[in-house]
NUMITI-177516 format. One record per residue (C-alpha): residue number from 1; residue in three letters; y, z, x. Coordinates in Angstrom, 3 decimals, padded with zeros to 6 digits. Each point is the difference from the previous one (the first is absolute). Layout:
N
   pos   code          v          w          u
   NUM    ALA          Y          Z          X
...
***
This chain:
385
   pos   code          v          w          u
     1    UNK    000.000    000.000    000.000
     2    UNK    003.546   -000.886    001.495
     3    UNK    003.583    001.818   -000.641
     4    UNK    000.899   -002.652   -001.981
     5    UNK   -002.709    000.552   -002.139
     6    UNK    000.136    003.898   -000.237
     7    UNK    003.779   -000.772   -000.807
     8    UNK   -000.555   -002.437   -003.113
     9    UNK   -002.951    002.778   -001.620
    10    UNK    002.726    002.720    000.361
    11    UNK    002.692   -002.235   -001.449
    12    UNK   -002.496   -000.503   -002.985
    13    UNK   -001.165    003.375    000.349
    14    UNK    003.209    001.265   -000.858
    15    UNK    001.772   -002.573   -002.059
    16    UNK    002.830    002.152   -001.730
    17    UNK    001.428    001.132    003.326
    18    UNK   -000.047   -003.366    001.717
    19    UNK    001.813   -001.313   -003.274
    20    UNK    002.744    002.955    000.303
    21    UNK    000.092   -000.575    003.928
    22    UNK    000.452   -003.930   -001.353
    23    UNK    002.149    000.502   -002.526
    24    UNK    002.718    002.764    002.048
    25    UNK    000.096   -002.754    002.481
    26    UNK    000.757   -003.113   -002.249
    27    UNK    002.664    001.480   -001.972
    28    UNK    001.743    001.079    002.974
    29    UNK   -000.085   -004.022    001.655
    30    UNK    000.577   -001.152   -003.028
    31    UNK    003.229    001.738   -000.374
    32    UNK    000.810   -000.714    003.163
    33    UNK   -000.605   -004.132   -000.632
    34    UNK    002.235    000.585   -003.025
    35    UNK    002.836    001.795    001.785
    36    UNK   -000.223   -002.592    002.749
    37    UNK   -000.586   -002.946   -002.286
    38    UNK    003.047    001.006   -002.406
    39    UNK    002.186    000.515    002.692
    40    UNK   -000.166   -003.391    001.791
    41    UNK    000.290   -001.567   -003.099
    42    UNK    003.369    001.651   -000.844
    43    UNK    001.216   -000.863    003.756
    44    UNK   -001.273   -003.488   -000.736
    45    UNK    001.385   -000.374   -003.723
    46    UNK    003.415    002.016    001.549
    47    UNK   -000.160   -002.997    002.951
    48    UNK   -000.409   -002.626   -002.129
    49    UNK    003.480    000.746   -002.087
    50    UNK    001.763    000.524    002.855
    51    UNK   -000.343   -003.696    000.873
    52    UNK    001.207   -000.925   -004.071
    53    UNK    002.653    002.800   -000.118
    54    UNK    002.205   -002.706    000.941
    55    UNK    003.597    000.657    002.288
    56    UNK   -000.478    003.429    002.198
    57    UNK    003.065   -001.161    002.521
    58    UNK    003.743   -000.439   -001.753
    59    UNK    002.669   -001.072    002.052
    60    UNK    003.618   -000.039   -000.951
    61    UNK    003.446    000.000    001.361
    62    UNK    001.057    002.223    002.249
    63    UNK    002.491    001.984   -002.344
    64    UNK    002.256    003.121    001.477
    65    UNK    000.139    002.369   -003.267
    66    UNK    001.645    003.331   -000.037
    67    UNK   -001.336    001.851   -002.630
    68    UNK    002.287    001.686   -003.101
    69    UNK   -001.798    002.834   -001.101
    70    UNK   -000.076    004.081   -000.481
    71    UNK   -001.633    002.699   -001.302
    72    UNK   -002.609   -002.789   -001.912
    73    UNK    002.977   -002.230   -001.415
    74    UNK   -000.207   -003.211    001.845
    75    UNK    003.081   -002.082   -000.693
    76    UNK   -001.875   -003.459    001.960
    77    UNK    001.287   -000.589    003.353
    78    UNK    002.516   -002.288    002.096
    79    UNK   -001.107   -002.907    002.046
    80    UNK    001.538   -000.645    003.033
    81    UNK   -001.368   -003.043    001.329
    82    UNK   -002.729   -002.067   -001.084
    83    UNK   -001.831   -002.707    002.500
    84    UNK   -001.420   -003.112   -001.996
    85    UNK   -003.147   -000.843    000.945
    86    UNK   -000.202   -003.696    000.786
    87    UNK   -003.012   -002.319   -001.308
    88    UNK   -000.017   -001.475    003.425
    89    UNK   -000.626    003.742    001.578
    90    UNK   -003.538   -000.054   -001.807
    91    UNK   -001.526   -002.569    002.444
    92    UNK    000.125    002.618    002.358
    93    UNK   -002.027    002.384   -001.783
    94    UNK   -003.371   -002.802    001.146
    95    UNK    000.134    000.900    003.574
    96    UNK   -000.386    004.109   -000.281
    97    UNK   -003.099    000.702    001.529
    98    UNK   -001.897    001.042   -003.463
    99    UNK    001.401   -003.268   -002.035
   100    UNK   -003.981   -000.847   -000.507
   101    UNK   -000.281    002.862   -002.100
   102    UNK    002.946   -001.153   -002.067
   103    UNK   -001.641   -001.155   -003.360
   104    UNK    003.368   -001.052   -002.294
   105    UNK    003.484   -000.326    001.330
   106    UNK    002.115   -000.138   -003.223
   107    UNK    004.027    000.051    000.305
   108    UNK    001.987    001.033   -002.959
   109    UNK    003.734   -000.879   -001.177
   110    UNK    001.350    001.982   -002.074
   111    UNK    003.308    000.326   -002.245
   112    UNK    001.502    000.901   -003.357
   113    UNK    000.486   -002.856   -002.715
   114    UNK    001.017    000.025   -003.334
   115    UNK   -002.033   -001.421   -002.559
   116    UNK    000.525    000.206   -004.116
   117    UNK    003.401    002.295    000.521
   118    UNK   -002.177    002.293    002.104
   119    UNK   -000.456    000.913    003.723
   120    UNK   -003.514   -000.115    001.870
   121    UNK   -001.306    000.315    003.425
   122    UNK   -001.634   -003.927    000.828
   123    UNK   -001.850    000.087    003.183
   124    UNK   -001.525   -003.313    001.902
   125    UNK   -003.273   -000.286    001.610
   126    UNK   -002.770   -001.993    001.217
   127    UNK   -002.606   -000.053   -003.024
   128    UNK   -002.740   -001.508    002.550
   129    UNK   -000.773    002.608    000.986
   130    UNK    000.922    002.843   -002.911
   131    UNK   -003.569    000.067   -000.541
   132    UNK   -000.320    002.212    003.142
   133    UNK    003.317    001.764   -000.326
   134    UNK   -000.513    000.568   -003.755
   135    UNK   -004.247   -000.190   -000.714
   136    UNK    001.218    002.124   -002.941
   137    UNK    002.269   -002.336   -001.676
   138    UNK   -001.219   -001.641   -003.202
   139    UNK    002.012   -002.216   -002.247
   140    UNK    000.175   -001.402   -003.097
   141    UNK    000.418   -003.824    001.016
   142    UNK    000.162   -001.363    002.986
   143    UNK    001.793    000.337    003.282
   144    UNK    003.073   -001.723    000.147
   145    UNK    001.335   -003.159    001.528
   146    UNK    002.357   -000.493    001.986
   147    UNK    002.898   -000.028   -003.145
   148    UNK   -002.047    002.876   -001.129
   149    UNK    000.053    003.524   -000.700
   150    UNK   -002.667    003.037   -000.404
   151    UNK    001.866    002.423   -002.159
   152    UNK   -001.429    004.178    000.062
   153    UNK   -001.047    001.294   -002.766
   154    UNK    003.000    002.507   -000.428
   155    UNK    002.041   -002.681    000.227
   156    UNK   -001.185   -002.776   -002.098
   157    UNK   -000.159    003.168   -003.048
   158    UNK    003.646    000.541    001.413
   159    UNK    001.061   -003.732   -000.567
   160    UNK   -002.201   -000.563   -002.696
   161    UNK   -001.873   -002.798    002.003
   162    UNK   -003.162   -002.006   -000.511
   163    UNK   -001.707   -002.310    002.538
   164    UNK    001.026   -003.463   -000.770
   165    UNK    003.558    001.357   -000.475
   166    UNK    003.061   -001.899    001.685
   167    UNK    002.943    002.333    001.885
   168    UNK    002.940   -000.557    001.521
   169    UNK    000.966    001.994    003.290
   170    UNK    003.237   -000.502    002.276
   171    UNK   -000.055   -003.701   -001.605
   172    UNK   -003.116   -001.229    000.626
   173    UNK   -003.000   -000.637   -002.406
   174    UNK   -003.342    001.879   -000.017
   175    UNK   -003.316   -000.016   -001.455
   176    UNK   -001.622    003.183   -000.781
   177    UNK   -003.618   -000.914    001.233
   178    UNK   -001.615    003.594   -000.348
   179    UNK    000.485    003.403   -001.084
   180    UNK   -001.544    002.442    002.365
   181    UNK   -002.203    003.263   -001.613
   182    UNK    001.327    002.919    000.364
   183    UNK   -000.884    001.429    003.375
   184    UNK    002.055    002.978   -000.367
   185    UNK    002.160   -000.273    002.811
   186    UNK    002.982   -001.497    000.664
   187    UNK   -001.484   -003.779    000.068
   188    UNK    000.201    000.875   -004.143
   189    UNK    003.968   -000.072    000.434
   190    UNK    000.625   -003.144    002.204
   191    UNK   -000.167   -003.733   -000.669
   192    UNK   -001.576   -001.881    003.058
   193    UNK    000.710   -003.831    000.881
   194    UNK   -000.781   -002.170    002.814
   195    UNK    001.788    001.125    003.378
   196    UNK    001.761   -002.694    000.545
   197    UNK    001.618   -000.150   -003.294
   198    UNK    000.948    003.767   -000.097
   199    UNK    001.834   -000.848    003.346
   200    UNK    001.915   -003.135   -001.786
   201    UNK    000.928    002.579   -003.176
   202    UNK    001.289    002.283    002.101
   203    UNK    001.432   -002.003    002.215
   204    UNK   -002.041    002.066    003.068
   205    UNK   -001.653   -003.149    001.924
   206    UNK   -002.009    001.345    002.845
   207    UNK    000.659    003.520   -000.993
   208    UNK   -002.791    002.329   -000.624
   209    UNK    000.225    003.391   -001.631
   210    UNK   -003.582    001.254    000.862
   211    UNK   -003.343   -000.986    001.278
   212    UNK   -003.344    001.413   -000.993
   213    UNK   -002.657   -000.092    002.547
   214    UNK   -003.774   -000.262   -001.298
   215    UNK   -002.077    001.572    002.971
   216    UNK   -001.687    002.852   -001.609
   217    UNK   -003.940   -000.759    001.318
   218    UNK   -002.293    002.753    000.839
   219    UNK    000.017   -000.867    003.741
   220    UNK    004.098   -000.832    000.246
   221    UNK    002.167    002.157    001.958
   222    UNK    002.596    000.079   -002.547
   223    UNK    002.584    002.786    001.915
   224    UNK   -000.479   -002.344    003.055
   225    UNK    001.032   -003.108   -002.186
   226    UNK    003.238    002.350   -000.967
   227    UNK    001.131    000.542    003.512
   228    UNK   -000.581   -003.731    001.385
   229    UNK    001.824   -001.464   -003.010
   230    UNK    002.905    002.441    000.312
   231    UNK   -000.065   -001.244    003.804
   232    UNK    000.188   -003.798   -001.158
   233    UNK    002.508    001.011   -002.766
   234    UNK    002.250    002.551    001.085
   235    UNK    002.670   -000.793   -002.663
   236    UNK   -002.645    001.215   -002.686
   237    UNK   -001.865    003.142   -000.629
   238    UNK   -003.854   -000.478   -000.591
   239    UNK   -001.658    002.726   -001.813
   240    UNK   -003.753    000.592   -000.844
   241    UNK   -000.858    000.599   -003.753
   242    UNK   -003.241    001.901    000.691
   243    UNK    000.111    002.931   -002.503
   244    UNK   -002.609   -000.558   -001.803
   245    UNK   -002.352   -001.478    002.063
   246    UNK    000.269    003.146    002.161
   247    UNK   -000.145    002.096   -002.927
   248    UNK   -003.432   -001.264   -000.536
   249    UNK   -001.371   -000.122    003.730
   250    UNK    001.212    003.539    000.028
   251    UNK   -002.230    000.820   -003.518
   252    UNK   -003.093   -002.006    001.168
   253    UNK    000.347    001.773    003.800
   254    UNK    000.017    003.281   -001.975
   255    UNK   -002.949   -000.999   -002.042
   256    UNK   -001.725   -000.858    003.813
   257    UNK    000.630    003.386    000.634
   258    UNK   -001.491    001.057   -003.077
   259    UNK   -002.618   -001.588    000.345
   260    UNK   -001.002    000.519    003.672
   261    UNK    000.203    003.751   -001.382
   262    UNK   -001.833   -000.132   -002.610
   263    UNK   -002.566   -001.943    002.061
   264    UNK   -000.505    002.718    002.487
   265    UNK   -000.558    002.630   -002.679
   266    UNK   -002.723   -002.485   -001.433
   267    UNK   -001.851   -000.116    003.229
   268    UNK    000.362    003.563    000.602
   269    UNK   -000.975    000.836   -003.113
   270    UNK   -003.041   -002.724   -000.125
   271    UNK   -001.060    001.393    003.765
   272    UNK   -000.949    003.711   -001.529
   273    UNK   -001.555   -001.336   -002.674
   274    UNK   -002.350   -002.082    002.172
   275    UNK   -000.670    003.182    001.936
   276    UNK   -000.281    002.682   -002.603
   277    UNK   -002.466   -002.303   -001.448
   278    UNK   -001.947   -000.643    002.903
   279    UNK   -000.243    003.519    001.596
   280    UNK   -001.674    000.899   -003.779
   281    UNK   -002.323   -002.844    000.650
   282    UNK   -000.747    001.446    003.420
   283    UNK   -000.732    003.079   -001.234
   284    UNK   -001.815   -001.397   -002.872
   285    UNK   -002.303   -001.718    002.426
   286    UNK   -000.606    002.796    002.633
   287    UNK   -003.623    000.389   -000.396
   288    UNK   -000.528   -003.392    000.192
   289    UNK    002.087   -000.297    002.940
   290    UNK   -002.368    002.412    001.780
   291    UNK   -002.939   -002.233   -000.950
   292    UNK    001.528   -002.825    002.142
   293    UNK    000.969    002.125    002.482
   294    UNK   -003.203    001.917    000.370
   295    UNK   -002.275   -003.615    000.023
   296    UNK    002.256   -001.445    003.091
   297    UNK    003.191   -001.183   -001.582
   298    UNK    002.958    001.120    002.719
   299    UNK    003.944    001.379   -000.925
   300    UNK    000.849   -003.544    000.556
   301    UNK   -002.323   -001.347   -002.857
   302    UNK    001.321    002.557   -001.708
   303    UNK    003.144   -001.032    000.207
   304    UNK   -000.233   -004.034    000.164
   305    UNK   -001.504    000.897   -003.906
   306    UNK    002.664    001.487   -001.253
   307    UNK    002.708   -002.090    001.400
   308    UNK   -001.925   -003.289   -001.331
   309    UNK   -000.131    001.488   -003.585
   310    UNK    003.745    000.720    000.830
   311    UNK    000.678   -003.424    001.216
   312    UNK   -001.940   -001.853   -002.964
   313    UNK    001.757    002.156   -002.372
   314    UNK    003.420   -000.992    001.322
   315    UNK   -000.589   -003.668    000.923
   316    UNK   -000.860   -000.722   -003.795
   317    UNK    002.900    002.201   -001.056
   318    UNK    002.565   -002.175    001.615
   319    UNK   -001.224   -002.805   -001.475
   320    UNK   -000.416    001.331   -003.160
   321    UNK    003.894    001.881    000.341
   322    UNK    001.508   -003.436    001.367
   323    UNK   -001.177   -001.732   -002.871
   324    UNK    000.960    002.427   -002.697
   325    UNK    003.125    000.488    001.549
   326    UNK    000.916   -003.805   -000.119
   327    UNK   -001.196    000.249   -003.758
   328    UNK    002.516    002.833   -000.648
   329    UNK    002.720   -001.385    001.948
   330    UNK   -001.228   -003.543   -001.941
   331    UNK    000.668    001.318   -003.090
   332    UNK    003.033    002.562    000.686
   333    UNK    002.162   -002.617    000.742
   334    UNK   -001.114   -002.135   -003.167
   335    UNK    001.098    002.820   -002.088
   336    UNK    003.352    000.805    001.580
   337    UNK    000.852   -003.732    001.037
   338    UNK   -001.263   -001.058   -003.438
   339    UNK    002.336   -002.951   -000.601
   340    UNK   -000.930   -002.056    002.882
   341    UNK   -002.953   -001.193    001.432
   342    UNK   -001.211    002.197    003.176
   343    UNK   -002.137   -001.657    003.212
   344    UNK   -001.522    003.370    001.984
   345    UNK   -002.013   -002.241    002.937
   346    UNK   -002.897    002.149    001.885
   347    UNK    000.638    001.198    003.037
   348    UNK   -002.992    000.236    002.074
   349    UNK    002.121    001.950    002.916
   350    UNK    000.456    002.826   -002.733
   351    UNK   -003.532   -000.427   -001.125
   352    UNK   -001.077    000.611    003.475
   353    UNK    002.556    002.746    000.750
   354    UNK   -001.727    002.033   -003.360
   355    UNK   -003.316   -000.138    001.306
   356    UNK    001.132    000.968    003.316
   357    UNK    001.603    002.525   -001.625
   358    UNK   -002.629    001.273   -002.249
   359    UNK   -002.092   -000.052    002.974
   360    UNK    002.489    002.049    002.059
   361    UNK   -000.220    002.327   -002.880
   362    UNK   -003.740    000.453   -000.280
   363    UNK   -000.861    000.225    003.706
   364    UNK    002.458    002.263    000.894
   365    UNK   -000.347    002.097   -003.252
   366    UNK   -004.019   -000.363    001.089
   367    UNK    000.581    001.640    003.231
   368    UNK   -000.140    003.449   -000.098
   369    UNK   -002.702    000.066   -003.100
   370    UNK   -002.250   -001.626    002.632
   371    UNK    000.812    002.460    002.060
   372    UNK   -001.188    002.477   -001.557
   373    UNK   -002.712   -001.424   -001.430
   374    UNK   -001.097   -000.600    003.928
   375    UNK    000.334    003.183    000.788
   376    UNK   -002.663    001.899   -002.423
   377    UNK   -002.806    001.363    001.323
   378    UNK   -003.563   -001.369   -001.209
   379    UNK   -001.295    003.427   -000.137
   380    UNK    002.610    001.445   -002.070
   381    UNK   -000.210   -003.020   -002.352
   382    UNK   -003.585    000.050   -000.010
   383    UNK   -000.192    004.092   -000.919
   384    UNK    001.317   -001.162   -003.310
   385    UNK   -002.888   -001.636   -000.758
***
């Protein structure tokens, strides 16, 4: 008869505590998958809007402001001197080390015109590439021409204006191609036209009153981006719009944290188990311990037995936890991401790192149960007989 088969009659032997040994062990990797699993996926899903949150770099005029305010009352502010930014200037912006990372360069004119007795803010822009600047945007119609205008929701209600309508602003004739959906920002209040034309209505050719930058990708160095383009364009001030994007590396990094804690109080936890379990096995089988030891069987076969049932024990339980963790994490994420479709690939480096894991767990946890069980003595064992 061989360990391995002494080790499968025991397992079978004793059925109920292999199955709690088992079962200690495969909730623990399996919560561990799921913690694991779940938190890639938000860093993915987090990643993945970061490159559609559109313009995270706004440059503008360098404006010298002094500030009217006290004791909470602000009364706005004074402007000293304001430096134009030049559409010419922006050429520059393609030779800053990072300008591969740039996704969207869209430059904005902007300026007050009065349409229907009534004042509102028009700005110009590219709208080739508003799809990256503005993924959010949708309209009701289509995106105008070139003697066309996209009208915000606030202010179409404001002007009582359809798609289809005709207006006239500063002289000149447009179409109103598209009403944009409320977005609830300040897009809602503006009407939007071609660049070029806003500069012609205003009478601002070559001028620009902002640019927005798209470069927000998970590997771009966006605060780097900010201090070469300030370099290239010192007449403007280029600032990073990262709020929320670090607001939600800072909540998944947290959840990291949780996790990793949470983790180690699994293991720990899922270690004693595994050894309270097997020292009451050990004792359990102390006479026939003493049988093997007293017909020739040494410490070390002693030993190698228990640390194989240990090992088999574990192996299966990572394997087992690794796929009923990717179930759980599987079906998590369908219930809280229920209104679009999720794609959770396997990961065989996890898989392997769970059954490493569980391994870890059982060999170690094994250890000192062998140990002891090494250590009776045959004639002691055999007394109880």
């Amino acid at each position: 008869m061989t360990l391995i088969d002494i080790v499968f009659q025991n397992l079978i032997r004793r059925k109920a505590r292999a199955i709690f040994v088992l079962l200690g062990l495969v909730i623990s990797i399996a919560t561990v998958v799921t913690l694991i699993s779940y938190t890639r996926f938000m860093t993915s899903d987090v990643s993945e809007k970061m490159d559609t949150y559109g313009a995270n770099i706004l440059i503008t005029p360098q404006t010298d402001i002094l500030s009217l305010s006290y004791g909470g009352v602000s009364l706005g502010g004074v402007s000293y001197a304001v430096h134009e930014l030049n559409e010419e200037d922006l050429i520059r912006i393609s030779s800053i080390p990072d300008a591969s990372s740039i996704a969207a360069l869209g430059p904005v004119t902007m300026g007050a015109v009065e349409i229907n007795g009534k004042v509102l803010l028009m700005a110009g822009m590219d709208f080739s590439v508003s799809r990256v600047l503005k993924p959010w945007w949708v309209i009701d119609g289509s995106m105008p021409e070139e003697n066309g205008a996209l009208i915000g929701s606030d202010a179409a209600a404001l002007l009582s204006l359809n798609a289809n309508d005709r207006i006239m602003v500063n002289g000149r004739e447009l179409l109103v191609a598209g009403i944009l959906k409320p977005t609830g920002s300040q897009d809602d209040q503006l009407m939007f036209v071609h660049l070029n034309t806003a500069q012609n209505i205003l009478s601002k050719q070559g001028s620009i009153s902002m640019v927005e930058v798209a470069a927000l990708c998970n590997a771009c160095p966006v605060n780097d981006m900010v201090k070469q383009i300030s370099v290239v364009l010192p007449g403007a001030k280029v600032t990073a719009i990262q709020q929320v994007v670090k607001t939600r590396h800072e909540a998944i990094s947290q959840f990291k944290s949780f996790s990793l804690v949470v983790s180690g109080v699994i293991v720990l936890v899922a270690g004693l188990v595994v050894v309270v379990t097997m020292m009451s096995s050990v004792r359990e089988r102390t006479l026939e311990i003493g049988i093997l030891r007293a017909i020739g069987f040494r410490r070390s076969h002693i030993i190698r037995i228990v640390m194989i049932e240990a090992l088999l024990l574990s192996v299966l339980a990572g394997i087992i936890g690794y796929i009923t963790g990717f179930g759980a994490t599987h079906l998590t994420l369908i219930y809280l991401e229920h209104e679009r479709s999720i794609l959770l690939n396997i990961d065989p480096f996890l898989a392997f790192a769970a059954v490493a894991l569980a391994t870890t767990i059982g060999l170690v946890a094994g250890i000192y149960p062998s140990l002891q069980a090494a250590q009776l003595d045959p004639n002691e064992a055999l007394r109880s007989l």
